[in-house]
N, C-alpha and C positions, 0 to 999 in steps of 0.2 A: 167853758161853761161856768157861769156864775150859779150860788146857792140861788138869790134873789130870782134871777129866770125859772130855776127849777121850780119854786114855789107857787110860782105864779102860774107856770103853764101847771102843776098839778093839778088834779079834781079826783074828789073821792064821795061817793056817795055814803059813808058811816060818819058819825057825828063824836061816835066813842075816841077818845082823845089818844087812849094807848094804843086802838087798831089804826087811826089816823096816822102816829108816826110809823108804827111797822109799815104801812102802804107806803108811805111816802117814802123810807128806807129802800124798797125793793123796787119804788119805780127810780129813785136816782142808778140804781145797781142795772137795772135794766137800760137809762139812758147810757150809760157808760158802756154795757155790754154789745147793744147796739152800732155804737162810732167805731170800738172794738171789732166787732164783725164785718163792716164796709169798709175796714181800709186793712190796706195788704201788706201797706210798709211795716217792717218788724220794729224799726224806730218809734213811727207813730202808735202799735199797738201798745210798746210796754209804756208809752207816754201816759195813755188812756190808762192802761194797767194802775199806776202810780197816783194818776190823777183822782181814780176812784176809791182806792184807797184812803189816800187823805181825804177826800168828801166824805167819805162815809165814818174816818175817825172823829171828823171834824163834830157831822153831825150829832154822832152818840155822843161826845163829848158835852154837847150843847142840846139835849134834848128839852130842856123846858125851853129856853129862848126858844128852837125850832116848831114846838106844839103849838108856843101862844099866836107864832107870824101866821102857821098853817089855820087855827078855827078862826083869824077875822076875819 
C-alpha cells in the first residue's frame, strides 16, 4: 500500500484541517487493521503489523506535507 493510494481513495466530509488529519490517521490504522484481519498467515500479519507502524510514523512525522496533499 502506497501513502499516494491512501489519500486518494480517502474522503472526509470536515473541512477542519486538524480533524482532517486525525480521520485520515485512523482510517490508514483501519486499512492496515483490515488486511491484518483477513489473512491468517502469522508472517503476513506481523508484515502488516510493521508496515503500519511505519505509515503511520511516517505520517505524524510529515503532518503538514500530509494536510496540504489531503484539502486539494
Amino acid at each position: 500500500m502506497e501513502l499516494d493510494d491512501l489519500i486518494n481513495k480517502f474522503e472526509s466530509k470536515t473541512k477542519n484541517k486538524k480533524d482532517l488529519f486525525k480521520e485520515f490517521c485512523a482510517y490508514c490504522w483501519y486499512v492496515f487493521d483490515k488486511e491484518i484481519k483477513s489473512t491468517k498467515s502469522e508472517k503476513m500479519i506481523n508484515r502488516y503489523n510493521t508496515m503500519r507502524q511505519k505509515m503511520i510514523s511516517y505520517i505524524v512525522a510529515n503532518e503538514k506535507g500530509i494536510t496540504i496533499q489531503l484539502t486539494k
